[in-house]
C-alpha positions as CSV (number, residue, x, y, z in Angstrom):
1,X,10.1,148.8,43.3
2,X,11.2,151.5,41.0
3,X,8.9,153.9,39.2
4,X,9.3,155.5,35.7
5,X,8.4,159.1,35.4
6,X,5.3,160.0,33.7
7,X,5.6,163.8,31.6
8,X,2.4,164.2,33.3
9,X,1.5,162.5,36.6
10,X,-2.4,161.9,37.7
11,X,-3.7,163.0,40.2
12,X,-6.9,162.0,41.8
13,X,-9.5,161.5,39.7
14,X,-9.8,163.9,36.9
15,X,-12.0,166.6,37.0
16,X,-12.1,166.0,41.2
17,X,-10.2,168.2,43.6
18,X,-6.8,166.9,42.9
19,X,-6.4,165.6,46.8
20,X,-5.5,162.1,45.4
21,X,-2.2,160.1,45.5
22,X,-0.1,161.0,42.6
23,X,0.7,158.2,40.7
24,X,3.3,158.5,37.5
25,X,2.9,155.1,35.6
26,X,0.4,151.8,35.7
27,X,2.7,149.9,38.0
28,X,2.5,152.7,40.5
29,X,-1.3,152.7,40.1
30,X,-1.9,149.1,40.5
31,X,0.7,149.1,43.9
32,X,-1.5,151.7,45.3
33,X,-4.5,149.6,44.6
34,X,-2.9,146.9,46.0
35,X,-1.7,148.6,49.2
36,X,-5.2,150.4,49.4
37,X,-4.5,153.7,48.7
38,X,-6.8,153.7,45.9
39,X,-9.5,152.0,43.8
40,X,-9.8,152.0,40.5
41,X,-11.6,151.3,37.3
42,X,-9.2,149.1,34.7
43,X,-9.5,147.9,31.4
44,X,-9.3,144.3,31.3
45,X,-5.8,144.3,30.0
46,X,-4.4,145.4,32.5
47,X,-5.9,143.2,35.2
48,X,-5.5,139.9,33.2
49,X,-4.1,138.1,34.6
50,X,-4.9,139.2,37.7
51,X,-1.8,140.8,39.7
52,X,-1.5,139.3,43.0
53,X,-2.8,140.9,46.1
54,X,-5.3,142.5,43.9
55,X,-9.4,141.6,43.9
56,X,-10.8,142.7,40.5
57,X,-14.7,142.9,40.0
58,X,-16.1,142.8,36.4
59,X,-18.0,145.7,35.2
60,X,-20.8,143.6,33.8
61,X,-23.2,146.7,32.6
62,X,-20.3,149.2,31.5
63,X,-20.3,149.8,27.8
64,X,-17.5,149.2,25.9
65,X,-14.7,151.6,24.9
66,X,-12.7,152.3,22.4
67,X,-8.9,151.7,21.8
68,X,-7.2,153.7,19.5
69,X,-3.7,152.8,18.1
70,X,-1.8,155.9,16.6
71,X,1.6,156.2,15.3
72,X,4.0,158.5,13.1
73,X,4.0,157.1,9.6
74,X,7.4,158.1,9.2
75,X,8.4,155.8,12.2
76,X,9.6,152.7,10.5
77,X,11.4,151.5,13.6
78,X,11.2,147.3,14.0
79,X,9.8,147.9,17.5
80,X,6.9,150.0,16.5
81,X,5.8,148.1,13.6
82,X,5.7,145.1,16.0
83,X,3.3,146.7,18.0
84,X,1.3,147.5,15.3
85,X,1.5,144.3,14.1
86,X,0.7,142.6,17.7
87,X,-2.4,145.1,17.9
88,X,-3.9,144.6,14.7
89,X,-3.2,140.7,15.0
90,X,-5.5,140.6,18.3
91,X,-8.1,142.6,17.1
92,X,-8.4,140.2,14.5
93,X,-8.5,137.4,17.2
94,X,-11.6,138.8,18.7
């Protein structure tokens, strides 16, 4: 399995001790979930489907958060805008 480099690796859970695993990207997270190095609490995007080997519990009583989607508005690159358009197009579906 090969990892991308974050700029800025987590560590541990923020605000703790910094003792945890360092992970660098979401696939490296959700192996160290899987190989029980860690727990963790996901938005439902990134657990749907579910990834094998993983268990995933809803949150039923968490409150919901908010996703913010912000770009440069000089960046006119096809890519970009068809993420914005993806984005705006599932919010819609809600």
């Amino acid at each position: 399995m090969t990892y991308e480099a974050a700029s800025e690796p987590w560590r541990g859970v923020p605000g703790g001790d910094g003792t945890g695993p360092e992970v660098a990207d979401v696939i490296q997270l959700l192996h160290m979930i899987t190989v029980g190095r860690m727990i963790g609490v996901l938005p439902r995007s990134l657990v749907e489907p579910v990834p094998a080997g993983l268990v995933c519990v809803p949150v039923t009583d968490a409150p919901p958060s908010r996703l913010v989607l912000a770009w440069n508005a000089q960046d006119h690159r096809p890519m970009v805008a068809s993420f914005v358009a993806a984005a705006i197009g599932s919010r819609q579906a809600d």
